[in-house]
N, C-alpha and C positions, 0 to 999 in steps of 0.2 A: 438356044443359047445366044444366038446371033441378035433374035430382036429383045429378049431379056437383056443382054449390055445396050443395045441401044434404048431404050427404054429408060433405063436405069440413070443412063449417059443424060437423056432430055429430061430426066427430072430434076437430077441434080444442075444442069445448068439453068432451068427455070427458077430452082429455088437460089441461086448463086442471084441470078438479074430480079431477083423479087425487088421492088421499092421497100417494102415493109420491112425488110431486115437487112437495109442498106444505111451505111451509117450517118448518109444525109438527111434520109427522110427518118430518121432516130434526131438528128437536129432538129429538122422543123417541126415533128411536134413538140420541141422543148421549145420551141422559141412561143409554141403557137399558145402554149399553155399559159408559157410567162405573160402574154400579151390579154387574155382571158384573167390572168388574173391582174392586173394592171390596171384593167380596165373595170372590175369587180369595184378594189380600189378606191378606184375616183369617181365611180358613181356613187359609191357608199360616202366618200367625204366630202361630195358636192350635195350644198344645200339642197333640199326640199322643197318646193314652192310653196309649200303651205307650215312649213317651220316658223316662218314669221309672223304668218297669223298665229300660229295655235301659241307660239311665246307670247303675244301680244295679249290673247283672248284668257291662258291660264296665269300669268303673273303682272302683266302690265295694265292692264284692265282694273282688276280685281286691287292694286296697289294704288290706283288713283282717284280708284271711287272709296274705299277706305280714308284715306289723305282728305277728301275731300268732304266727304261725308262727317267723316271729326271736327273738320274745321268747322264747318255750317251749325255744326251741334253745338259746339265750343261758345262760336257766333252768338246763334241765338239764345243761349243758355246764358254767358255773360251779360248779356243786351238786356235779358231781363230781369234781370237782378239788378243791372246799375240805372235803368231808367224807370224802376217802380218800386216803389217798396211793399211791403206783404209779402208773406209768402206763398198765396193763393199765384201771381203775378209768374213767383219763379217755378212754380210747380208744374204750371200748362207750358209755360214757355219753353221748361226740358222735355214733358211728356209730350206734348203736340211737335215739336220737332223733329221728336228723334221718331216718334211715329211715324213721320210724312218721311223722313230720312231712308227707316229701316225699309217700308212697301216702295220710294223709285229705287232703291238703289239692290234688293236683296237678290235679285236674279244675274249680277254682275260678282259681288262679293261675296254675301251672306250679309253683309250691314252688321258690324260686328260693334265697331265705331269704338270699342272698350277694351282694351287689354287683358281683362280679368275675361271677356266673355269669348275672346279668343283663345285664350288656356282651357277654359271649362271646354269648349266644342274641339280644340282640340284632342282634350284627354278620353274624349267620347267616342272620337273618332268620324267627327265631322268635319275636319280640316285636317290635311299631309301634313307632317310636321317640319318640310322644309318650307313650307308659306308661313311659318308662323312669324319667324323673324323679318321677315320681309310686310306681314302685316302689323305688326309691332312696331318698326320702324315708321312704317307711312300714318299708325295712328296720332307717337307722340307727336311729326311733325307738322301732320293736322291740326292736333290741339294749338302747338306753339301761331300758326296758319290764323287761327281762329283767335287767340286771344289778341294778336296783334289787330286784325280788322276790328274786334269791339272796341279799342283799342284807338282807333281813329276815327271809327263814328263815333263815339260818345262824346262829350266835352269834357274839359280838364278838371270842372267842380265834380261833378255828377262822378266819373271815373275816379277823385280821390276819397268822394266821400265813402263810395262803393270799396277801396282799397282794404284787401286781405279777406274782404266776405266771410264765409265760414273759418276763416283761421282766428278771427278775433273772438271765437268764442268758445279757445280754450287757452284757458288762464289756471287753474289749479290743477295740479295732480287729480282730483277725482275726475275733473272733466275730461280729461284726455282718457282716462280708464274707460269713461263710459261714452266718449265719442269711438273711441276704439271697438268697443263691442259694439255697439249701435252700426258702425259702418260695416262691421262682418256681416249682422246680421241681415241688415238690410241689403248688400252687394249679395249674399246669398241666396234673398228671397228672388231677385230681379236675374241674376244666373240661371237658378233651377224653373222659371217660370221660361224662359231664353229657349234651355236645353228643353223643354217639352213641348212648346208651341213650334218650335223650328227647325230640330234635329230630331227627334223621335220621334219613329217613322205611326208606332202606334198614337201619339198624341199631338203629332205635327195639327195644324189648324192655319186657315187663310188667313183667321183673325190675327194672328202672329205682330202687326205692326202694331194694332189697336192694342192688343195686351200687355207686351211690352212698354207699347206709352204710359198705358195705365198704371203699370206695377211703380214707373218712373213718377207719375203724379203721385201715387198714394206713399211713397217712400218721401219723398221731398216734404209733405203734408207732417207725417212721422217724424222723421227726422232732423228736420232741417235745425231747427232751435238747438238740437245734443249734438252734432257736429256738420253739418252744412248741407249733408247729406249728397254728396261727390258720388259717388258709387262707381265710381271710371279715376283711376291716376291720370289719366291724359286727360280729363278735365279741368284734373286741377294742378296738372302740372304748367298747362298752357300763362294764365294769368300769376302763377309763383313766378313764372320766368320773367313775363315782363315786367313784374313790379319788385321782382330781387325778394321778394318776401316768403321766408321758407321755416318759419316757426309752428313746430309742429306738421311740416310736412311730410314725414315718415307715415304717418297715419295714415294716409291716403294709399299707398304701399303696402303696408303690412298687409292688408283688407285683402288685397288682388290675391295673395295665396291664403290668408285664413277663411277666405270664401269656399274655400272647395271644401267644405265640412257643412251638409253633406257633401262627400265628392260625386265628382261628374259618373263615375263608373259605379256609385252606387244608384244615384238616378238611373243611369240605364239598365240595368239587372232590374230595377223594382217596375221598370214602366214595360219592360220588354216582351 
């Protein structure tokens, strides 16, 4: 009986002097927790070190070689048109540019350089759909970029005889009818040639820049005489700005969505 009370007696005053169920050390692990997670916290809202590159690399990058890549296209597509006449002159001038365009620049952007060819790989699902307005923006301001430098290299005769280019050759209701279908169809042919050389994974090809160029030479060839053969709005929105001349400029527009006929998601079911 004797050592059972005492017994009894030193267990209970061991469990009384425990830390563990004393209501300081019930404190400090609340303190010790808050402090753990405080500090969870601020490593989670303290940049990254490599957050700056990787914004840099997926949107800043990719937004200035677009920008830049329009304007040069803009450039040289203006340039040759106001300093030669034929249209053998403006035909290489777009296709060999945007060629040389699309191969340095496509492992930075995609080399999209066209607003209509950004929707199409978007709908395809080769572009995130939050880069697309951020691609969009950096193209029209490329083009406007690029119509100013033609702009000031060329001289004041040469640049007004050149003034409104393809817009001056629609004059009647029927021509706008058939410049309209002509720019669908040919913005069409240069999309779905786009989406297969460079986005589908089954018909992707190295040749991609070469193709591309070529699709742009033999459409300008086609085209050029039934509406100027623009195939990009930020082509020809660039030199509408600088010269205020905007007759018949909707056309150029319309094209960017009645191109996706075929659409971009039937191209890929038919190539997949």
């Amino acid at each position: 009986m004797v050592c059972f009370s005492a017994s009894h007696i030193s267990a209970r005053t061991s469990v009384t002097k425990s830390p563990s169920n004393s209501p300081r050390h019930g404190g400090t692990m609340a303190e010790t927790e808050l402090q753990v997670m405080e500090k969870a916290l601020m490593e989670k809202a303290r940049p990254h070190p490599g957050s700056s590159a990787r914004l840099f690399q997926r949107l800043i990058q990719p937004c200035v070689a677009e920008l830049l890549g329009t304007a040069f296209f803009v450039l040289m597509g203006s340039m040759s048109v106001i300093e030669g006449p034929g249209r053998l002159q403006a035909a290489l001038g777009h296709g060999l540019s945007l060629a040389a365009l699309i191969g340095s620049m496509a492992e930075i952007s995609g080399s999209h350089f066209n607003p209509c060819f950004t929707i199409a790989i978007s709908l395809c699902g080769g572009l995130e759909l939050k880069m697309v307005l951020p691609y969009l923006i950096s193209q029209l301001s490329g083009a406007l970029l690029g119509a100013a430098m033609a702009k000031g290299m060329s001289s004041a005769e040469k640049y007004g005889q050149a003034h409104g280019a393809a817009f001056t050759l629609l004059e009647a209701d029927d021509d706008i009818i058939r410049a309209l279908f002509a720019e669908m169809l040919m913005t069409c042919l240069v999309s779905m040639v786009v989406l297969m050389v460079a986005v589908n994974g089954k018909t992707k090809s190295p040749l991609a820049p070469v193709l591309v160029g070529c699709t742009v030479i033999i459409n300008v060839f086609a085209g050029a005489g039934v509406s100027g053969a623009c195939l990009n709005p930020a082509r020809a929105l660039g030199p509408a700005v600088l010269n205020n001349h905007w007759t018949h400029h909707w056309i150029y527009w319309v094209f960017a969505w009645g191109q996706q006929h075929p659409s971009p998601d039937e191209v890929t079911f038919l190539l997949k």
